[in-house]
C-alpha positions in Angstrom: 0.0 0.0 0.0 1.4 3.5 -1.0 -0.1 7.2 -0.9 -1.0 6.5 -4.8 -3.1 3.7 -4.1 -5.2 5.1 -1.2 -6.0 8.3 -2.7 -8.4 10.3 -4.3 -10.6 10.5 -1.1 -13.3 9.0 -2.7 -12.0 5.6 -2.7 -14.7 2.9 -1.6 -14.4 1.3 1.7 -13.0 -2.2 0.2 -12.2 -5.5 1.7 -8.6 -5.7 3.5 -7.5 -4.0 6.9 -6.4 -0.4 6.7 -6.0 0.2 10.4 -2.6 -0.3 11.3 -1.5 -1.6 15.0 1.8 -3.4 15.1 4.9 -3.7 12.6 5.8 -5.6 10.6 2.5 -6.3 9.3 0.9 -9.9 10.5 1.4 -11.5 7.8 5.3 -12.3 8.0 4.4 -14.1 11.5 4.9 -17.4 12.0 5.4 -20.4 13.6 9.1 -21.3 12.9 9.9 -18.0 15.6 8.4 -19.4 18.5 11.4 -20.4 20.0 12.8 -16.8 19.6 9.6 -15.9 21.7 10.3 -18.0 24.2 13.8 -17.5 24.4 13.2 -13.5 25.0 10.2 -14.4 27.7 12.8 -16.7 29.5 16.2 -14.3 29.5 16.0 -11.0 32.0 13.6 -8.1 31.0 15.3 -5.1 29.7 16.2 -3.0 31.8 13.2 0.6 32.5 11.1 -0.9 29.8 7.8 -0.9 31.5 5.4 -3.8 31.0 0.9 -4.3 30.8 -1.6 -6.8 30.5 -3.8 -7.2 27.9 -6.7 -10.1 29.0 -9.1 -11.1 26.3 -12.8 -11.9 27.0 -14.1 -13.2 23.8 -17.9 -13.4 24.7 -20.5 -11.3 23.1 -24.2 -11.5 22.8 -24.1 -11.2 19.2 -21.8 -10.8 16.8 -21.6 -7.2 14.9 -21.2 -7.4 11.6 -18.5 -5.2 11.2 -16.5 -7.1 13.7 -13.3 -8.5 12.9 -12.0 -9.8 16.5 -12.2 -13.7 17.7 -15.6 -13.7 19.6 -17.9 -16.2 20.6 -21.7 -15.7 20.8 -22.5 -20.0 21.7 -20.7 -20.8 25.1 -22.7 -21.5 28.0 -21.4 -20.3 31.7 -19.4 -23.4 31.9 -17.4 -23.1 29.0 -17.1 -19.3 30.1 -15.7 -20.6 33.6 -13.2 -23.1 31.5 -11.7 -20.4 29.7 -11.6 -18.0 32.1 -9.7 -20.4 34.0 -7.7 -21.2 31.5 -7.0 -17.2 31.1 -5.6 -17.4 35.3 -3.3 -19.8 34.3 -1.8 -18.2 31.9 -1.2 -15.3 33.5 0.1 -17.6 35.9 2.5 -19.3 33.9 4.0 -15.6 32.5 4.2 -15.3 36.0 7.2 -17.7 36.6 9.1 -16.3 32.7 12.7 -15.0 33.7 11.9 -11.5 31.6 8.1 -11.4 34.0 9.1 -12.4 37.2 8.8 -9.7 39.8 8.4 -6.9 37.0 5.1 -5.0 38.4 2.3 -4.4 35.7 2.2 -0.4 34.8 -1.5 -0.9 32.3 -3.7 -3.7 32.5 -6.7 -3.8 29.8 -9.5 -6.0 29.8 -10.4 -6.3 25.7 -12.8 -8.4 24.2 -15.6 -9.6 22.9 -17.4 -7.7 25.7 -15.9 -8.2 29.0 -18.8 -6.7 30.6 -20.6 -9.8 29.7 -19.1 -11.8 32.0 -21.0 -12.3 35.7 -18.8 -10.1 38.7 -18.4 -13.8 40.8 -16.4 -15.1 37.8 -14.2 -11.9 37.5 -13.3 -11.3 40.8 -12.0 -15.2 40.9 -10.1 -14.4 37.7 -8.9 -11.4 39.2 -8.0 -12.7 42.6 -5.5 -15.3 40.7 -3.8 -12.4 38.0 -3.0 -10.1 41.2 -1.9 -13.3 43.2 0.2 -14.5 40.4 1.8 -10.6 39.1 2.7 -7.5 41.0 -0.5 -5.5 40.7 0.7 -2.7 43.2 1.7 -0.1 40.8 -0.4 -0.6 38.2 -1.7 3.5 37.1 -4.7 2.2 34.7 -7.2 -0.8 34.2 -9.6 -0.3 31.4 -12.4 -2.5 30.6 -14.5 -2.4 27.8 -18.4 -2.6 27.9 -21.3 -2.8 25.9 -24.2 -0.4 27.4 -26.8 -3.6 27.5 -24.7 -6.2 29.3 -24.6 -3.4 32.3 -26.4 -3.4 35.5 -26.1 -1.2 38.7 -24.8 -4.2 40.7 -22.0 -4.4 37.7 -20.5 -0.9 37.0 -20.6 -0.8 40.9 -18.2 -4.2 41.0 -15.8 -2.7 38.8 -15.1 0.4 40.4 -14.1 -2.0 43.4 -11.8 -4.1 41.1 -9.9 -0.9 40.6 -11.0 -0.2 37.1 -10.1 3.5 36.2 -10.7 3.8 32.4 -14.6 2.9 31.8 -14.9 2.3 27.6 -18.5 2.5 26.5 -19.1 1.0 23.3 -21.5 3.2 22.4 -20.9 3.4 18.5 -24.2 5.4 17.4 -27.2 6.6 19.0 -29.7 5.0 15.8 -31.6 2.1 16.8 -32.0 1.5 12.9 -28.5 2.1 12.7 -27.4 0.1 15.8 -29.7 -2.7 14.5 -28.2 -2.9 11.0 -25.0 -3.5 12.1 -25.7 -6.0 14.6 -25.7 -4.3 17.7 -26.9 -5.8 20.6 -27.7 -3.0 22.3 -30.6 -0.5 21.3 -30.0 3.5 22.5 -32.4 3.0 25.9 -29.6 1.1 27.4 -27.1 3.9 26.7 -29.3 6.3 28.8 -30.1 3.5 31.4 -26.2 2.5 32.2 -24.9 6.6 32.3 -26.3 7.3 36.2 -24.4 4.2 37.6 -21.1 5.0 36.1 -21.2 8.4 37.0 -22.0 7.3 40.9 -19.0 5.1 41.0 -17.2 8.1 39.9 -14.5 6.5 37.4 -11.5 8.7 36.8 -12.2 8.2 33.1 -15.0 7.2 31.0 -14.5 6.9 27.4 -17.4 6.7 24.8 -16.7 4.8 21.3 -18.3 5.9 18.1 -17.6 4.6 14.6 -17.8 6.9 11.7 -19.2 5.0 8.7 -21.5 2.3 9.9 -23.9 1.2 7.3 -27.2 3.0 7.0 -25.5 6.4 8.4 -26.5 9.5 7.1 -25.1 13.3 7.6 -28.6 13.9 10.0 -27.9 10.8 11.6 -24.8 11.4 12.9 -24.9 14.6 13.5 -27.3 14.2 16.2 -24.9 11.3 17.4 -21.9 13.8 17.8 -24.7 16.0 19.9 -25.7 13.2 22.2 -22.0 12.0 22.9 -21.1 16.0 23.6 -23.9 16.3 25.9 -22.8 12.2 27.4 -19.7 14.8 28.5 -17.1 11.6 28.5 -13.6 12.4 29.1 -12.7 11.1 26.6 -14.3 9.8 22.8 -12.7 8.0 20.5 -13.8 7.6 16.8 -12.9 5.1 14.3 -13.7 4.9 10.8 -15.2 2.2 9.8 -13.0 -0.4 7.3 -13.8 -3.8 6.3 -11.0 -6.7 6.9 -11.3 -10.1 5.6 -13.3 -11.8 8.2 -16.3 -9.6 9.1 -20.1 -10.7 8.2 -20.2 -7.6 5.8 -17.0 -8.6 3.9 -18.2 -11.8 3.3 -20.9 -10.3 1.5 -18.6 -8.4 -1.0 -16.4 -11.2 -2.0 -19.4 -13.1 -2.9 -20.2 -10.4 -5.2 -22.3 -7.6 -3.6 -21.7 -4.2 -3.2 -19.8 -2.6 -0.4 -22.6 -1.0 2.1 -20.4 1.2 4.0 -19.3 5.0 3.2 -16.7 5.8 1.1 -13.5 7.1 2.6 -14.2 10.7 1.7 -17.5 10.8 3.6 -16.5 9.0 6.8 -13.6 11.5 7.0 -15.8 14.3 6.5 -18.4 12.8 9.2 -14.7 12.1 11.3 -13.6 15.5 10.8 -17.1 16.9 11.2 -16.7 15.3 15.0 -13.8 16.7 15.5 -14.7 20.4 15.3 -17.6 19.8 17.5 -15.7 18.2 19.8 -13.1 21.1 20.3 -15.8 23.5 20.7 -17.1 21.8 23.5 -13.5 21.8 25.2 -12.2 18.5 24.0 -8.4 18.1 22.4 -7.4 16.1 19.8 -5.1 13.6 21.8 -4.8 11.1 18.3 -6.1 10.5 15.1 -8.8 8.3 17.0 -8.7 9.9 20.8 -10.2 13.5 22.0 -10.1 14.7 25.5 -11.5 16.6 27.9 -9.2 18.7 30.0 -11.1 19.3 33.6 -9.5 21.5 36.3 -6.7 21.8 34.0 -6.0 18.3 33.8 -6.4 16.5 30.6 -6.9 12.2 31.4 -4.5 10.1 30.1 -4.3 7.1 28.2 -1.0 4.8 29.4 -1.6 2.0 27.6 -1.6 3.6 24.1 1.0 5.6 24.6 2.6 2.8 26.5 2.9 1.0 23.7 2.9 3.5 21.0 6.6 3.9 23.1 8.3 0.5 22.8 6.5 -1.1 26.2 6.1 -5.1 26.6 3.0 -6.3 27.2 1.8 -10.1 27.9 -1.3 -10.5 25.5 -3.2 -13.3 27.6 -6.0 -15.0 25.8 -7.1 -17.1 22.6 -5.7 -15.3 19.4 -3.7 -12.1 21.4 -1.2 -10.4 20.6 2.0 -9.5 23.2 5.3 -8.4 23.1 8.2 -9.0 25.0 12.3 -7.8 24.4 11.4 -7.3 20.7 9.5 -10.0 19.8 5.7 -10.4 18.7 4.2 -12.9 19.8 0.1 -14.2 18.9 -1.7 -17.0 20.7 -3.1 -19.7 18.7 -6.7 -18.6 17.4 -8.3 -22.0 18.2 -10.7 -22.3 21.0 -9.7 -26.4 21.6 -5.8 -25.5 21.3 -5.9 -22.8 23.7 -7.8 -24.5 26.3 -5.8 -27.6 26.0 -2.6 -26.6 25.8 -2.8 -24.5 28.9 -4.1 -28.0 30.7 -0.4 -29.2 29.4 0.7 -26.7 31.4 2.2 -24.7 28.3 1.8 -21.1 27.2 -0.4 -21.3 24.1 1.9 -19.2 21.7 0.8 -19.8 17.6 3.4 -17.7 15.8 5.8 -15.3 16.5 8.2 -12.4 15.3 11.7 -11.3 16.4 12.1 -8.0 15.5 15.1 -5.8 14.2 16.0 -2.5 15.7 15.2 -0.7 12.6 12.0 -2.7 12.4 11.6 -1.3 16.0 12.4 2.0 14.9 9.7 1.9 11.8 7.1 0.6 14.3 7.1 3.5 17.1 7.4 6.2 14.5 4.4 4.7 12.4 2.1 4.3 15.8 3.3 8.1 17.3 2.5 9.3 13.9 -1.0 8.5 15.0 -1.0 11.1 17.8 -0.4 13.6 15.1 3.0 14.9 15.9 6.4 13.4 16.5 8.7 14.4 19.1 12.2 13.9 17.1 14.5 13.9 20.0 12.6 11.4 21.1 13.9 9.1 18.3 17.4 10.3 18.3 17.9 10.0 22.1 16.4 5.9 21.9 17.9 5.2 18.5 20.4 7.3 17.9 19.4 8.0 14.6 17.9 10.9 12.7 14.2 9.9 11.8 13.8 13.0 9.4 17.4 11.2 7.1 16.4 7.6 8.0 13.1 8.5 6.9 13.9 11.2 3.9 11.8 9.8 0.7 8.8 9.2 3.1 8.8 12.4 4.7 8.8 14.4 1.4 6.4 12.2 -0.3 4.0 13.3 2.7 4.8 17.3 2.6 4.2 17.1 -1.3 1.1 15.6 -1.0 -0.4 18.5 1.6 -0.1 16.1 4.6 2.2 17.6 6.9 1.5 21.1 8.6 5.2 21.4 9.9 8.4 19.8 9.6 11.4 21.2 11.4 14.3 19.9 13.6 12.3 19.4 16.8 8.9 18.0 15.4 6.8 16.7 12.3 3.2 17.3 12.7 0.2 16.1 10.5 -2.4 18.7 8.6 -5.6 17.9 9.4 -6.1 16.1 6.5 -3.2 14.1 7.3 -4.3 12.7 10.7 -7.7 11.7 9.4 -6.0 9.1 6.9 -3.0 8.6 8.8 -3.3 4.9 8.5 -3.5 5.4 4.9 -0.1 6.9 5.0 2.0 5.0 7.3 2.8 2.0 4.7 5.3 4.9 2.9 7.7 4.2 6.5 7.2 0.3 5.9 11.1 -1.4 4.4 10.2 -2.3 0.8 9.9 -6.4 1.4 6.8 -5.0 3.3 4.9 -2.8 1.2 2.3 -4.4 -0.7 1.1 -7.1 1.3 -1.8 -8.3 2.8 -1.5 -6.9 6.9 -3.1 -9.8 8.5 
């Protein structure tokens, strides 16, 4: 993928991934590295690198049709209980890895699926094993993700007393004909119903999720969903555009021949940028291409575990088909349901395929992700790699001024136009080494 093939802005929203979250892309993982992995989670940690948890509940009520994750709509409470037991162990057996043992966690982040799905009783057993098997003393952030219907009072209230800080509300649109489209579980009521209990428990942070694009959308419509999220008054919104990767219910549809239903780029960065003026009027900043926040009592919240690993942090990824990292490699859990379950009954960590990185690779990979805040800090590069990113980097840097995206490029920063930061993703492939480019990112 270059800047020649993603633009003019009116390019349709196709099949393939466009939202970029690791280098290099997927697709060069595999198998034959594993023993790299494991190598790096047995020797010593290096040394100030700070390290999160990411834990993976898979378990929706319904499967959007937009998603693209590994969820399961068909298991009863017991399977639930099996692989949230199987989820302890593993934390458990990171637990005793030379480059884990006695490193405290910094971020922890419950992802899913929809974690608010599962019952309190079977969390706080999960949780009393991860904080029994890892140093959970200084950890600054737990997010967990929630869908607005799986919530009750009893619920948001439990969480708050597990010590979660960042509340995410997947929210996504305020249109039950919109929500229902896309298959949504949740209808708008349960939005409104949810809001009161989280604002008792007084999180430091609640962040509301909205997707730009989502089929049957219209300027009207989502206009009044930019209203309703301003008037929400979250600390924080994020906004993603919608894309279509290989594996979701509406791609299907397309390679079998039928039309794409969802916006074309140019009018879900319009909606997108549309958003994002609102949003600064009512007193939010842009913190990334995805992220606004809310300064309060002139304190703007945070977000450590982006920025954690937008900066080069490990992180165990705990659960079927997750992604970690760990001394510069990647690592990925098999994506099999049977294979994770039994092979952490052996006793083993259920690692699928892996990838040892190279320190220009490393390099490439935090420049690309901080490129998504908007702005790089240079000396941030040349102080951790002792390089130059704007030499290293010369061809792609000028293809981006010449094509409008960058607002200002000097000796201590580069920074995005607007224009730029709404298709950043688009834009990051001109960073990637050549053998990269081009290929499919999953």
């Amino acid at each position: 993928m270059t800047l020649t093939d993603t633009t003019p802005d009116t390019k349709k929203t196709e099949v393939g991934s466009v939202f970029v979250s690791n280098y290099p892309p997927y697709s060069f993982w595999n198998a034959d590295t594993l023993d790299r992995a494991r190598e790096a989670l047995a020797a010593p940690a290096r040394a100030g690198t700070p390290l999160g948890l990411y834990l993976h509940v898979p378990f929706c009520r319904r499967r959007c049709k937009f998603c693209y994750f590994k969820v399961y709509i068909d298991k009863n409470a017991s399977q639930v209980q099996d692989y949230l037991d199987a989820l302890a162990r593993e934390a458990e057996l990171y637990a005793a890895q030379g480059a884990v043992q006695g490193r405290p966690l910094r971020f922890v982040y419950f992802g899913g699926g929809t974690p608010s799905y599962v019952a309190v009783k079977h969390l706080e057993e999960l949780l009393g094993r991860v904080k029994a098997a890892l140093p959970w003393d200084e950890v600054e952030e737990v997010t967990f993700e929630c869908e607005p219907g799986t919530l009750t009072e009893s619920k948001v209230a439990a969480y708050r007393e597990l010590g979660v800080t960042r509340l995410s509300l997947g929210v996504e649109h305020f249109d039950d004909e919109v929500l229902s489209e896309n298959g949504r579980a949740h209808v708008s009521t349960e939005i409104y119903r949810c809001l009161p209990w989280i604002r008792a428990q007084g999180f430091p942070q609640l962040n509301v999720d909205l997707i730009a694009g989502m089929v049957g959308d219209t300027w009207e419509k989502w206009r009044t969903a930019v209203a309703k999220t301003i008037e929400i008054d979250p600390d924080s919104v994020t906004i993603y555009q919608m894309e279509l990767p290989y594996n979701t219910i509406y791609s299907q549809g397309i390679l079998e021949g039928g039309d794409s239903p969802v916006a074309d780029w140019e009018t879900k960065r319009a909606w997108n940028d549309y958003a994002i003026d609102e949003l600064k009027a009512a007193g939010y900043e842009v913190s990334s291409a995805y992220t606004l926040l809310k300064r309060r009592d002139a304190k703007a919240p945070r977000f450590l575990y982006r920025d954690s690993l937008w900066h080069g942090a490990d992180m165990l990824g705990t659960g079927v088909a997750s992604f970690g990292h760990m001394s510069g490699v990647h690592v990925q859990n098999v994506s099999s349901w049977s294979e994770y379950l039994e092979t952490l009954d052996a006793g083993e960590l259920p690692l699928g395929r892996a990838f040892e990185t190279t320190r220009r690779e490393r390099l490439t990979r935090e420049l690309i992700l901080q490129m998504k805040l908007g702005q790089l800090d240079l000396d941030y590069f040349r102080d951790k790699y002792e390089v130059d990113p704007l030499e290293t980097f010369e061809g792609a840097f000028a293809r981006l001024e010449e094509q409008g995206f960058l607002a200002e490029m000097n000796g201590e920063r580069v920074r995005l136009t607007r224009r730029g930061l709404l298709q950043v993703d688009a834009l990051l492939p001109e960073f990637y080494d050549e053998k990269y480019r081009n290929a499919r990112y999953t």
